[in-house]
C-alpha positions in Angstrom: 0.0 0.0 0.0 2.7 2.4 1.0 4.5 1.6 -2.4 1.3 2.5 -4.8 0.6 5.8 -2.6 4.4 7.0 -3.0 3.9 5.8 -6.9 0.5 8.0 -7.1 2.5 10.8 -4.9 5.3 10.7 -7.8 3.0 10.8 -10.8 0.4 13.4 -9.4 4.0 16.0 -8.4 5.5 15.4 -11.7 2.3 16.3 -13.5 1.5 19.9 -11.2 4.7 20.8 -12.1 4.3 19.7 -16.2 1.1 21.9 -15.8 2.5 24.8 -14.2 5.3 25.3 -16.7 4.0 24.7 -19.6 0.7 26.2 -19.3 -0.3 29.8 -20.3 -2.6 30.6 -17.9 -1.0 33.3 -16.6 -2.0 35.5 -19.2 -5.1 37.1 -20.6 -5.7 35.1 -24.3 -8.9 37.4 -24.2 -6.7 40.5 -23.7 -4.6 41.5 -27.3 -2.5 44.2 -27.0 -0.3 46.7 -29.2 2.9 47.9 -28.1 5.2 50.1 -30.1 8.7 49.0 -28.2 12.5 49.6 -28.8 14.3 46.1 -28.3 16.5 46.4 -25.0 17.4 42.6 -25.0 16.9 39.1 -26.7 17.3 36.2 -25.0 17.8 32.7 -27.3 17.3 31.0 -24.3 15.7 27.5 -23.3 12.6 26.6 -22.8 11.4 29.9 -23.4 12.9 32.8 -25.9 12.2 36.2 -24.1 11.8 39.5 -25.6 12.7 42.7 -23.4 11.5 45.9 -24.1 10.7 49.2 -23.4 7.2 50.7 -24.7 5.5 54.2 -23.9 2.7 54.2 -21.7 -0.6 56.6 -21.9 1.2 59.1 -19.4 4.2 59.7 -21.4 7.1 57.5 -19.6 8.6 54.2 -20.7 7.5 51.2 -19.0 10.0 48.0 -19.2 8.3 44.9 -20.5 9.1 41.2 -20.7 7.7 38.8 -23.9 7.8 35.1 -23.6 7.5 33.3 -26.6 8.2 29.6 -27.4 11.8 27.8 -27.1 14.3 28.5 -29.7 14.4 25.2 -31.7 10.8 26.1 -32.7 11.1 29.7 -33.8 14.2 28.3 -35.4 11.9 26.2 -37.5 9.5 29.4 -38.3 12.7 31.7 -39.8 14.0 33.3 -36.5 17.5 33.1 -35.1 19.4 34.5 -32.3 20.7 38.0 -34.6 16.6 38.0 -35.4 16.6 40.9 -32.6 18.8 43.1 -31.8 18.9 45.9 -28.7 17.8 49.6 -30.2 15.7 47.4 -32.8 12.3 49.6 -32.9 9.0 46.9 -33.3 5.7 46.2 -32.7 4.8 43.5 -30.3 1.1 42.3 -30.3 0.4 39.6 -27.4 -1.7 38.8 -24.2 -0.8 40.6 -21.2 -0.2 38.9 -17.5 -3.5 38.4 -15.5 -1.5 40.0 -12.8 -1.0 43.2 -14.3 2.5 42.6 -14.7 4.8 44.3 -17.8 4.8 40.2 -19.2 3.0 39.3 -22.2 3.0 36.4 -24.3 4.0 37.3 -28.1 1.8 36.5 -30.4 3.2 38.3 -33.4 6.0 40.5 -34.0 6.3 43.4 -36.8 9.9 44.7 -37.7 10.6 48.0 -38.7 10.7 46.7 -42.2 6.9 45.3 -42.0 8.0 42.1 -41.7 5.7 40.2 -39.6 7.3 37.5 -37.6 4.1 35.1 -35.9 5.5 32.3 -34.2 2.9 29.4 -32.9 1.8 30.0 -30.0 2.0 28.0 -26.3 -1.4 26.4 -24.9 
């Protein structure tokens, strides 16, 4: 008994912490927003690429943000690699915002100052 209740202990830990990682509850999927931002840093990073940025808010200052996005082998697959980004890069950035009220979003899509529009799949 003690060995099928340490065994159900395991698997039920091992799949909260599955859940929590990969899940992107955290932010608002009914919440799009528009930021224009100047790159500050890019980081090709596993298991999640991260965007940082800095983006004007309504009352005139700049408010420093963070983008997650998916891990780099995938964007890799979608046409982005780690010079894709650079610091002083202006973009847009179009994602769903923390619940929390937070400066995190999850990226969605991604316009360079060319109009290119970089829209990598998106977590669940």
């Amino acid at each position: 008994m003690r060995r099928i209740t340490f065994i159900m202990t395991a698997v039920l830990l091992c799949a909260s912490i599955a859940f929590a990682h990969h899940g992107a509850s955290a932010y608002d999927r009914g919440n799009r927003i528009t930021l224009k931002a100047t790159i500050t840093e890019f980081k090709w990073t596993n298991p999640h690429v991260y965007i940082l940025f800095d983006a004007p808010n309504p009352t005139g200052s700049t408010d420093h943000w963070s983008c997650e996005s998916i891990n780099p082998g995938m964007l890799s697959k979608q046409g982005w690699s780690r010079r894709t980004l650079n610091a002083g890069d202006k973009v847009t950035i179009i994602g769903f915002p923390a619940k929390s009220g937070s400066k995190v979003m999850l990226l969605e899509k991604l316009i360079l100052a060319d109009g290119k529009e970089l829209a990598p799949t998106l977590l669940d």
